[in-house]
DSSP file (Angstrom, degrees, kcal/mol; ACC not computed):
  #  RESIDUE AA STRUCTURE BP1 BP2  ACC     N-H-->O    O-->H-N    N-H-->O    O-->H-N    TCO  KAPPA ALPHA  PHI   PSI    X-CA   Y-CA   Z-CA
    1    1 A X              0   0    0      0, 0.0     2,-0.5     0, 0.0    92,-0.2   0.000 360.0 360.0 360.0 141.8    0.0    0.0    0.0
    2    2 A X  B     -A   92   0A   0     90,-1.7    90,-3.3    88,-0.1     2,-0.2  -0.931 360.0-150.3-108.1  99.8    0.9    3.5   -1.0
    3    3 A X        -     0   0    0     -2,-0.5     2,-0.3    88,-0.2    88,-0.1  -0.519  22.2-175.3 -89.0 148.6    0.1    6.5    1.5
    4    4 A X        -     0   0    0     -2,-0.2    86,-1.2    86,-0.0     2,-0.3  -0.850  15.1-152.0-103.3 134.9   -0.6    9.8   -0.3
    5    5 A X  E     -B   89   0B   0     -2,-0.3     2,-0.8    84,-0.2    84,-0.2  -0.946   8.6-142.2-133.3 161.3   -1.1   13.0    0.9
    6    6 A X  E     +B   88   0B   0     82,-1.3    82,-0.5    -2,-0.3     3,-0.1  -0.882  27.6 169.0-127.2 105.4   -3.4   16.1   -0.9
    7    7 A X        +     0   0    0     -2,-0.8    -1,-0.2     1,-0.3     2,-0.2   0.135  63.3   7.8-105.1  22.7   -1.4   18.8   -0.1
    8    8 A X        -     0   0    0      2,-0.0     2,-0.4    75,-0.0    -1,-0.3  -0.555  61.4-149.0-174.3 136.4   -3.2   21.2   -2.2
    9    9 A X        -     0   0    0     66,-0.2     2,-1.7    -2,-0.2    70,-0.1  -0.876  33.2-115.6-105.8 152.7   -6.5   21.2   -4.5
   10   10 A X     >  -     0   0    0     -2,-0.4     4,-2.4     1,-0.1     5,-0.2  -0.530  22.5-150.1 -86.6  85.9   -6.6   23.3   -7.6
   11   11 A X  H >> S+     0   0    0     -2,-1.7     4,-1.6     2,-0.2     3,-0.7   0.897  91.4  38.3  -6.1 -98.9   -9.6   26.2   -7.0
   12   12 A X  H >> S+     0   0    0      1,-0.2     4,-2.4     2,-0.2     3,-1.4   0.714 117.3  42.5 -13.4-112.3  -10.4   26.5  -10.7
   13   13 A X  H 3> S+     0   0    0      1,-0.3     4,-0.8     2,-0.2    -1,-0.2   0.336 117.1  46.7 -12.3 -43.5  -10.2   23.2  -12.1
   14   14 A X  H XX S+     0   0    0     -4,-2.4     3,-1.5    -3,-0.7     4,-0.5   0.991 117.6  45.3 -89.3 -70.6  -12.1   21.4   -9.1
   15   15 A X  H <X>S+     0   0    0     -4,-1.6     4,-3.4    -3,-1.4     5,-0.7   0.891 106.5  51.9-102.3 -60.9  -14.9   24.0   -9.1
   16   16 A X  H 3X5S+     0   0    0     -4,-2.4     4,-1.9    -5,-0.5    -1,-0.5   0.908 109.0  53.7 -63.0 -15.7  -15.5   24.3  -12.2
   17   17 A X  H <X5S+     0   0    0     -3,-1.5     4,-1.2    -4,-0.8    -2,-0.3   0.953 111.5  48.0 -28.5 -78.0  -15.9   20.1  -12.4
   18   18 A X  H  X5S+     0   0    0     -4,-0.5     4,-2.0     1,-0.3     5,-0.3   0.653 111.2  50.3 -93.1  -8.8  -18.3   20.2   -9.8
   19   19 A X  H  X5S+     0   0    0     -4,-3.4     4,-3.1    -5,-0.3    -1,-0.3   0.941 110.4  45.6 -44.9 -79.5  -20.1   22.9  -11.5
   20   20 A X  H  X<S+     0   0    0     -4,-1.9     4,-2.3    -5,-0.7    -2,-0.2   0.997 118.1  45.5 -52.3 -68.6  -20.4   21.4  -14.9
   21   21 A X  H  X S+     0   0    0     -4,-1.2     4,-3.6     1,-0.2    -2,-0.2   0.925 115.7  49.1 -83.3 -39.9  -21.6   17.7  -13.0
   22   22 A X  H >X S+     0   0    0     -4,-2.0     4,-2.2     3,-0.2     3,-0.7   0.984 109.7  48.9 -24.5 -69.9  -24.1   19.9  -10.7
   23   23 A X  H 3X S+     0   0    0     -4,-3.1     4,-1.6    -5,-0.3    -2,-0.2   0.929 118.8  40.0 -47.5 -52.5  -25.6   21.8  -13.7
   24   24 A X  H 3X S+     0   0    0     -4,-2.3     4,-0.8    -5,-0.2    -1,-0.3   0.768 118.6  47.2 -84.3 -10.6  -26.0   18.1  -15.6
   25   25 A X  H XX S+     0   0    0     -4,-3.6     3,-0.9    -3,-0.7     4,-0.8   0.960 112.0  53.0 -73.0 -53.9  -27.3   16.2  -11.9
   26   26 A X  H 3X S+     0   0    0     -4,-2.2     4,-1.8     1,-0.3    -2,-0.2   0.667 101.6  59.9 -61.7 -13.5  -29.8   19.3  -11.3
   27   27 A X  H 3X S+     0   0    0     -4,-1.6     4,-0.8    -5,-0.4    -1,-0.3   0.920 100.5  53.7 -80.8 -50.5  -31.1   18.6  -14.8
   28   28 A X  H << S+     0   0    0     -3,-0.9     4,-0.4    -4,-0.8     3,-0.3   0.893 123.0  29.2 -47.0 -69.2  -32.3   14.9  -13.9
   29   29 A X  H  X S+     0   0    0     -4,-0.8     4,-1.0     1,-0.2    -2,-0.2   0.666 117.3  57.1 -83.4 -13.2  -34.2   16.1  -11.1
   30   30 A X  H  < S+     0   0    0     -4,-1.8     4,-0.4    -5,-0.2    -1,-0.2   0.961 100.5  56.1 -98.0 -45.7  -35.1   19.5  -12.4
   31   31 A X  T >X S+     0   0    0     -4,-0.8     3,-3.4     2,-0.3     4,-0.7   0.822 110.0  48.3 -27.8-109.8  -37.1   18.2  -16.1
   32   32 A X  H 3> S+     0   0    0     -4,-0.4     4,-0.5     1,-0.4     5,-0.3   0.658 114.7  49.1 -30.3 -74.9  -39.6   15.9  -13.9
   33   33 A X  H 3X S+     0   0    0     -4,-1.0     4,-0.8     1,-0.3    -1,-0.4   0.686 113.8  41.2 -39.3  -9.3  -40.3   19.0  -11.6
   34   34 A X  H <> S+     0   0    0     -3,-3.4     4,-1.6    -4,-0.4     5,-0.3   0.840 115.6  50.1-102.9 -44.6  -40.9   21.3  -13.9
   35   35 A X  H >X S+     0   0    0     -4,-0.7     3,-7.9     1,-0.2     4,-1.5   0.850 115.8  44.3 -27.6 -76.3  -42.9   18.9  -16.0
   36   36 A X  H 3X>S+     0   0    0     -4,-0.5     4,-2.3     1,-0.3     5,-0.6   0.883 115.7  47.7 -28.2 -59.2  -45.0   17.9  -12.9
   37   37 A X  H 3X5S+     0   0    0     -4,-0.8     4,-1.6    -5,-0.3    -1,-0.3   0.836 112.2  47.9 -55.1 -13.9  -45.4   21.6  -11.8
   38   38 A X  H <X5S+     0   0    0     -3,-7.9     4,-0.6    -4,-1.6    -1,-0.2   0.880 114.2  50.1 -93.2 -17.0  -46.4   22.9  -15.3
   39   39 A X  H ><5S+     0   0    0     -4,-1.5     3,-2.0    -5,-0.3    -2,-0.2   0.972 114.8  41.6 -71.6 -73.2  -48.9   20.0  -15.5
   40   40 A X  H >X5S+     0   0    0     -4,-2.3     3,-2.2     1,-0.3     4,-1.9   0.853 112.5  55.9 -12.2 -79.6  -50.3   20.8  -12.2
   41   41 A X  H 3XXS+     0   0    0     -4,-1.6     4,-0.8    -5,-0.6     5,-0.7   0.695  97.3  61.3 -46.3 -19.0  -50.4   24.6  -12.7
   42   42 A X  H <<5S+     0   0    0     -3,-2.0    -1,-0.3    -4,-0.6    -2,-0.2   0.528  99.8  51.1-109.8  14.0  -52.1   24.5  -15.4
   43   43 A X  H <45S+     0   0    0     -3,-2.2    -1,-0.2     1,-0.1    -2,-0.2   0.477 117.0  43.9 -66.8 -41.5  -55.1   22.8  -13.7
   44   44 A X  H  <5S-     0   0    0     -4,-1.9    -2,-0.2     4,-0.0    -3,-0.1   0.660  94.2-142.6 -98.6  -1.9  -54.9   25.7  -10.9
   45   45 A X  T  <5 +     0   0    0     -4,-0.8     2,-0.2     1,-0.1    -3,-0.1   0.929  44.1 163.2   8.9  91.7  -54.4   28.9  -13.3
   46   46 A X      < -     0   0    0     -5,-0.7     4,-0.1     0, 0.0    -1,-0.1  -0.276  65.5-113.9-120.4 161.6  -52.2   30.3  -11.0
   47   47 A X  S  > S+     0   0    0     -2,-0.2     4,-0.9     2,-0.1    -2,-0.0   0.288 118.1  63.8 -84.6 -31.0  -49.5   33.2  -11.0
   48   48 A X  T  4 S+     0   0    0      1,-0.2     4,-0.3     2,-0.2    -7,-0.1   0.526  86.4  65.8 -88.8   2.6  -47.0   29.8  -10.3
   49   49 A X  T >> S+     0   0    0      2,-0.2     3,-1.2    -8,-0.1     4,-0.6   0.856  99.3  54.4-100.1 -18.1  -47.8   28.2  -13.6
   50   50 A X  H >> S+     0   0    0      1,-0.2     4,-0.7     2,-0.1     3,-0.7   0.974 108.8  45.3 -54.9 -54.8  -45.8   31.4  -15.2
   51   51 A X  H 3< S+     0   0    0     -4,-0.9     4,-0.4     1,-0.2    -1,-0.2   0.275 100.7  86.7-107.8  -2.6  -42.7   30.8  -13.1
   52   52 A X  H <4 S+     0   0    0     -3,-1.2     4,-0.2    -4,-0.3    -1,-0.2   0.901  91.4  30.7 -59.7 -42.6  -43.1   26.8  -14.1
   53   53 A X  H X< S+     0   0    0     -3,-0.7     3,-1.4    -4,-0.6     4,-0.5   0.851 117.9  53.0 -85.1 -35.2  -41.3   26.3  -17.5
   54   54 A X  G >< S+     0   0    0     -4,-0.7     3,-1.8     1,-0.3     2,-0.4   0.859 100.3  72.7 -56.3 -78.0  -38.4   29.1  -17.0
   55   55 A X  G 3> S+     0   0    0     -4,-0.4     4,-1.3     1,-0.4    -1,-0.3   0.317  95.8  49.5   1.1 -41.3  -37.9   26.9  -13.4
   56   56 A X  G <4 S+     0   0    0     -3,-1.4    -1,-0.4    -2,-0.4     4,-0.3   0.818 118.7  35.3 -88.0   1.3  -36.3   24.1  -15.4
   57   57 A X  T <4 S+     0   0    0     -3,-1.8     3,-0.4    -4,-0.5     4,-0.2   0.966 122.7  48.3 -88.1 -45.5  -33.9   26.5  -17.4
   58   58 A X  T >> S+     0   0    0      1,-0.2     4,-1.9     2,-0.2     3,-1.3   0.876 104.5  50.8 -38.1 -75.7  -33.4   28.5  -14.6
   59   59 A X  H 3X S+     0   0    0     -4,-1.3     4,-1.4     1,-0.3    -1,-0.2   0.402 109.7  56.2 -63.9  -6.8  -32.6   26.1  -11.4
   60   60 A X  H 3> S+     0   0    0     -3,-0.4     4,-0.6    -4,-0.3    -1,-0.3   0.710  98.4  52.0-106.0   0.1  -30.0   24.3  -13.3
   61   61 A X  H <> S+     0   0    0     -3,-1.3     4,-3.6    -4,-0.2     5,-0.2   0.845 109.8  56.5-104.1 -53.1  -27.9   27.1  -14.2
   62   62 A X  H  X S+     0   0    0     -4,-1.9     4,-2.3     1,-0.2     5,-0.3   0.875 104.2  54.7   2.7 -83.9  -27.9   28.0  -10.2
   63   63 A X  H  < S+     0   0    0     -4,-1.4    -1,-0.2     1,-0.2    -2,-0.2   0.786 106.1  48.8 -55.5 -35.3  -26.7   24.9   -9.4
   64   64 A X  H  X S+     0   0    0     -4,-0.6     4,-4.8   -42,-0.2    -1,-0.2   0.904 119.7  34.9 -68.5 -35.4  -24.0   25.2  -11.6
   65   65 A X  H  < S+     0   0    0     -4,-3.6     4,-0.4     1,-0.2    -2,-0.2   0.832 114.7  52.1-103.4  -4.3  -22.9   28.4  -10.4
   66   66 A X  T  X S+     0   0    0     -4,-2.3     4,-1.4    -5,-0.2     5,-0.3   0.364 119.3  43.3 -85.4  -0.1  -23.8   28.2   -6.7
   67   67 A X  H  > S+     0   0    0     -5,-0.3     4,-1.2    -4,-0.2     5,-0.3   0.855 111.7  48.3 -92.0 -33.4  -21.7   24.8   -6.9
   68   68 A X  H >< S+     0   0    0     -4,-4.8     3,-2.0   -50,-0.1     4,-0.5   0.639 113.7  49.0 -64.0 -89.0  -19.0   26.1   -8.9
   69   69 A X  H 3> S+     0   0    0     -4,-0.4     4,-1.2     1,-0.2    -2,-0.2   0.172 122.9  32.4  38.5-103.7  -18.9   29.4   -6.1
   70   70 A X  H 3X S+     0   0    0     -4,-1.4     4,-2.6     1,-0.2     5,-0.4   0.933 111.6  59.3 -67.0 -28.8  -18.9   26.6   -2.5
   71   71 A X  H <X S+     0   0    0     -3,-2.0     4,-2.3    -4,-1.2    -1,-0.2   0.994 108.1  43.8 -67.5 -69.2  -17.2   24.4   -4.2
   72   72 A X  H >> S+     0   0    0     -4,-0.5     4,-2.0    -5,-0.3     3,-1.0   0.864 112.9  50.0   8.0 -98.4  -14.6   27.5   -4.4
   73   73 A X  H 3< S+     0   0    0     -4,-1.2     5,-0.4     1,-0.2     4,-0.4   0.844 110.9  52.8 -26.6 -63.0  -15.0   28.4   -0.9
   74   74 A X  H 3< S+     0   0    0     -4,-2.6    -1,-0.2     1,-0.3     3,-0.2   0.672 109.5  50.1 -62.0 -27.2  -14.3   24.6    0.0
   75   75 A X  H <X S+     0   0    0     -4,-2.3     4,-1.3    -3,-1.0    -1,-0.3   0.993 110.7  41.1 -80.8 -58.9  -11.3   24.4   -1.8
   76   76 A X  H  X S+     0   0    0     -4,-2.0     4,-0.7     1,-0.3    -1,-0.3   0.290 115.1  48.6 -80.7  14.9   -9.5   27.3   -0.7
   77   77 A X  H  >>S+     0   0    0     -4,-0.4     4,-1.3    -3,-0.2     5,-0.6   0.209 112.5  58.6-131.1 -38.5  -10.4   27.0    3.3
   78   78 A X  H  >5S+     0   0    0     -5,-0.4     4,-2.2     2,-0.2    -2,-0.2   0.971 109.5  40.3 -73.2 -43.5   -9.2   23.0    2.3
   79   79 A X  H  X5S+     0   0    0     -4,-1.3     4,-0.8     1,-0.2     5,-0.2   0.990 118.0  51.4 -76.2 -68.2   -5.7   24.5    1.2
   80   80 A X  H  X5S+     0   0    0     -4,-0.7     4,-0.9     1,-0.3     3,-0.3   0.622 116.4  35.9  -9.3 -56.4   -5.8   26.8    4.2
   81   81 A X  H  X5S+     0   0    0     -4,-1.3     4,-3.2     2,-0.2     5,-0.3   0.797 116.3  55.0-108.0 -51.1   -6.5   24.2    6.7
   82   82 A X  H  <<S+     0   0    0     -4,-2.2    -2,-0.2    -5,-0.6    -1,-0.2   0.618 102.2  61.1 -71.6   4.1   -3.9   21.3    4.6
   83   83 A X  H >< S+     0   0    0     -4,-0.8     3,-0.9    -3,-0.3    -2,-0.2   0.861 114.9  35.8 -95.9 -51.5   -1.0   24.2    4.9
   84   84 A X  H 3< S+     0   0    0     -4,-0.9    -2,-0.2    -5,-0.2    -3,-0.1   0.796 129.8  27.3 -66.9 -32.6   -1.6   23.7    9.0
   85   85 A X  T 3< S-     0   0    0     -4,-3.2    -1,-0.2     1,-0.1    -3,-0.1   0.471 108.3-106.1-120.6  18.6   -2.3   20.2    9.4
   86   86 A X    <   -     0   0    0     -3,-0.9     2,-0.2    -5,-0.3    -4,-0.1   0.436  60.1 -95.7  99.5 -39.0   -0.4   18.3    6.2
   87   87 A X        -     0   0    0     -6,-0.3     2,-0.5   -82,-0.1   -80,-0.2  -0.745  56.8 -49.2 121.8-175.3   -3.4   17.5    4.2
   88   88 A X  E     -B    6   0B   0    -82,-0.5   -82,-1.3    -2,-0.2     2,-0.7  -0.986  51.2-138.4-127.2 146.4   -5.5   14.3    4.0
   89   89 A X  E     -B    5   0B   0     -2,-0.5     2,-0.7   -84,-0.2   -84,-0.2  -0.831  18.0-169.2-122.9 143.2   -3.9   11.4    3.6
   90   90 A X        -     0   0    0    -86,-1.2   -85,-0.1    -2,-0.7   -88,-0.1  -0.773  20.8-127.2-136.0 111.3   -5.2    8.7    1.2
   91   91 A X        -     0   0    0     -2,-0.7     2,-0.5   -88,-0.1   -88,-0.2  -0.122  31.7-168.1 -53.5 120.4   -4.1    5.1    0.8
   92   92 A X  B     +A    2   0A   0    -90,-3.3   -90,-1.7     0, 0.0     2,-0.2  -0.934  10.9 179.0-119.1 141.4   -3.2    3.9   -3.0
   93   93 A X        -     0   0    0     -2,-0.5     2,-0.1   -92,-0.2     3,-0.1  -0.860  40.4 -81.7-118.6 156.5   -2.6    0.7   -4.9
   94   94 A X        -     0   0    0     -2,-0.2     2,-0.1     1,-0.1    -1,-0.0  -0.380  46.7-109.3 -54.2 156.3   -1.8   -0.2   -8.1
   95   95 A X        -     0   0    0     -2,-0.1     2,-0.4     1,-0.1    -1,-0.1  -0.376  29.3-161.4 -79.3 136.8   -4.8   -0.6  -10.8
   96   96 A X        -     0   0    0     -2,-0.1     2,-0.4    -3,-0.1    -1,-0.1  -0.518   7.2-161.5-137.7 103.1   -5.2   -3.7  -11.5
   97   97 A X              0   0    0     -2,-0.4    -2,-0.0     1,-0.1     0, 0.0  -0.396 360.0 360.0 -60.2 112.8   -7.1   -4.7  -15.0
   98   98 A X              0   0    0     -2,-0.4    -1,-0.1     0, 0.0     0, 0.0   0.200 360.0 360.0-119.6 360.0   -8.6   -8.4  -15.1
């Protein structure tokens, strides 16, 4: 076994990952809801069945940019905190393909 340590994550790069894979999870969940709600809404004629259909275009673009945003935060408060204590350290092996 091979100990490892993450003495630093890369702001940018990381963020904007989890940015990018937010935007495309919120989209699984965001589709149904909006379906449901416009479905729904349009049963109640409502002031909320206007604010149904943007709601899926909308909420996924959020998520991407309130993930990239903590994701940010997390990183640099992670460097912060891994300059004082070393880092986390994370046990590695070789790959092995069968």
């Amino acid at each position: 076994m091979n100990m490892r340590r993450i003495k630093r994550i890369g702001v940018l790069k990381t963020s904007l990952v989890a940015a990018i894979v937010l935007l495309f999870v919120s989209v699984i969940f965001v589709i149904p809801m909006g379906i449901i709600m416009a479905l729904v809404s349009a049963f109640e004629l409502s002031s909320f069945a206007i604010w149904s259909i943007p709601l899926i275009f909308i909420l996924p673009i959020f998520y991407g940019v309130f993930g990239f945003i903590s994701t940010a935060i997390v990183c640099l408060v992670y460097n912060l905190v891994a300059k004082w204590t070393g880092g986390v350290e994370v046990e590695t092996e070789p790959a092995s393909f069968s």
